[in-house]
N, C-alpha and C positions, 0 to 999 in steps of 0.2 A: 653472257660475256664475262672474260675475268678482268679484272681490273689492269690496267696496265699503267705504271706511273714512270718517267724520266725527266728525271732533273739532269740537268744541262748545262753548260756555259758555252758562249761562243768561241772563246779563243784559246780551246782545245782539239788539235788537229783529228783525237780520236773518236773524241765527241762527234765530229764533221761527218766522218765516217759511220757510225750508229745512227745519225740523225737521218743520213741518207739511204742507207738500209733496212730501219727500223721499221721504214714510211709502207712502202710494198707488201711486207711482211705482214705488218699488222691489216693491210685492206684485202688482201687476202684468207687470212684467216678473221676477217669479219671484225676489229677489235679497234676499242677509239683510243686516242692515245692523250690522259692527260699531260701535258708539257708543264714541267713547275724548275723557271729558270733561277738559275743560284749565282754566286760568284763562288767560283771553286777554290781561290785563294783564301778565302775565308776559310774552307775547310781546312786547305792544306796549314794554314798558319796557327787552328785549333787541333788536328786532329795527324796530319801527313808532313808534317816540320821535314821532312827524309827527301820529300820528290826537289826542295832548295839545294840539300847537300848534295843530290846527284845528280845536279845540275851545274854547281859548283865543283865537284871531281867525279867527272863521269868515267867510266869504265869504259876504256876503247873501243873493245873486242864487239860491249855490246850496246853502244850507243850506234856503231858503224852497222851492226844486224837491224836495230830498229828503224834507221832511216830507212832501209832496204824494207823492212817487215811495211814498215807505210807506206811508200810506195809501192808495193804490192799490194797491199789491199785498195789505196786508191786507183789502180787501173784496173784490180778487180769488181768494182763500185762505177768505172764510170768516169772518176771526176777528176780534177786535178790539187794536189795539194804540194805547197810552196812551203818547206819547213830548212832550215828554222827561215821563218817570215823577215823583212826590214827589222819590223818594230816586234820583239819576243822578246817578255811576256809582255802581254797588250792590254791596258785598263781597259778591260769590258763594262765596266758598270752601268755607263749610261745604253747602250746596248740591253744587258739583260734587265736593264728598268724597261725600258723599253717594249720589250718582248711582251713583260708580265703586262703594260695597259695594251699593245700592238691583241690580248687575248682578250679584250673587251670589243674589240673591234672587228673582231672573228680573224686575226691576218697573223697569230701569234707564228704559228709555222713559215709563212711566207718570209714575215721580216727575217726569222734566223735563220732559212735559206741565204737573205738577200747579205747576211753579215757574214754567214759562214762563209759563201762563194767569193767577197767581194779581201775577205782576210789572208784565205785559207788558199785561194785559186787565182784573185789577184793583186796581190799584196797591199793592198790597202789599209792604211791604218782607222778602225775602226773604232778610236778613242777620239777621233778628228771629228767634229761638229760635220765639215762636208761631205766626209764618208757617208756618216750615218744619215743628212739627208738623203744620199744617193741610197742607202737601202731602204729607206720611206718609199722613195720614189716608186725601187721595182716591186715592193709589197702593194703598191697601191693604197699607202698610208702619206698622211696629212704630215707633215715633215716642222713643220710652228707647231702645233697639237702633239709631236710628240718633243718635243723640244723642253713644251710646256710640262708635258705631263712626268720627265725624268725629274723632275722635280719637283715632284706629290711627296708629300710625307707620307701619305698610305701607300704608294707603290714601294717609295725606298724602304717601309715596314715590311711590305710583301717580301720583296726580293731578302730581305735578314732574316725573318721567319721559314722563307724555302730555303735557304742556307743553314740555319741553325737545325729544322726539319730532318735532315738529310744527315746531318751528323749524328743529332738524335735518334736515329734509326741503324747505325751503323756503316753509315756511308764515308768512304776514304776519299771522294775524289769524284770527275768526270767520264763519261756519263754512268751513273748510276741508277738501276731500273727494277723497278720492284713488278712481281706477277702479285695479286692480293693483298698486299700489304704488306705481305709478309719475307716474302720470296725475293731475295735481292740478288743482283748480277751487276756486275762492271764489266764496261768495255765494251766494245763494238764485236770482238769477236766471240761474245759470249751468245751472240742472236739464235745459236743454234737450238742453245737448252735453255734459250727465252722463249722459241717456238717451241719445244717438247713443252713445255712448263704451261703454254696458252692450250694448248693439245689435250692434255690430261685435265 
């Protein structure tokens, strides 16, 4: 098997999209998928300072294409995504603290399922202590226990380490997905020559 790694953050509509297609792909071609969640604001504010300013003076022509381009690809996918969301951009932190012990508990996938779907598909703000019980709830995780555990100094270690990690490696941003170590790819629509890359 080739290694497969993505780093992630929840409250990235593209990331939603990757995370949802990635899943399929990879159990088909037989491959496990390590998940190493980040805050991508972190990168952007070391490394993509640019994704602020064109957000701050977006370009019409092609802000108006990309909303179209995502909702294409989420009806191609399946699912449904709500952009821009109420609350955009959304403090994921306690989320992907989250995530990273939610992988001790074997449910790392499930919770960010249950944060992508509950942000992404029903606008939820998942920076709200009650959100994020409710995405305990449908991981089938202990919702005090993780309450508790967003607040480990070894997990908030983890979560800056996969963040610093990830920059360290040449990473600009969400999702970012390496084949070997070595082989990196962004974006959801890059899955294609994420599959040729697992292939060879």
């Amino acid at each position: 098997m080739a290694r497969l790694e993505v780093f992630y953050d929840v409250s990235s509509p593209w990331t939603y999209l990757c995370f949802h297609n990635i899943q399929p792909m990879a159990e088909r071609l037989g491959e496990q998928i390590e998940w190493k969640p980040i805050l991508v604001g972190g990168v952007f504010n070391a490394v993509n300072p640019s994704v602020y300013a064109s957000r701050e003076n977006p370009v019409p022509a092609k802000m108006n294409y990309t909303l179209k381009d995502m909702q294409d690809w989420a009806r191609h996918s399946g699912i449904k995504i709500k952009f821009p969301p109420s609350v955009f951009p959304v403090n994921s932190v306690k989320a992907m603290r989250g995530c990273i012990w939610a992988e001790s508990q074997g449910k790392q996938a499930a919770l960010a399922r249950a944060c992508f779907e509950l942000y992404w598909g029903e606008d939820k703000d998942i920076s709200q202590d009650a959100v994020l019980a409710e995405a305990c709830k449908r991981a089938g995780l202990d919702a005090a226990a993780f309450a508790q555990a967003v607040n480990d100094p070894e997990i908030k270690s983890e979560l800056k380490a996969n963040t610093d990690e990830v920059i360290s490696r040449g990473g600009f941003g969400s999702p970012t997905i390496f084949v070997d170590g070595h082989d990196m790819y962004f974006g959801n629509d890059r899955l294609p020559l994420i599959e040729a890359a697992l292939k060879r």
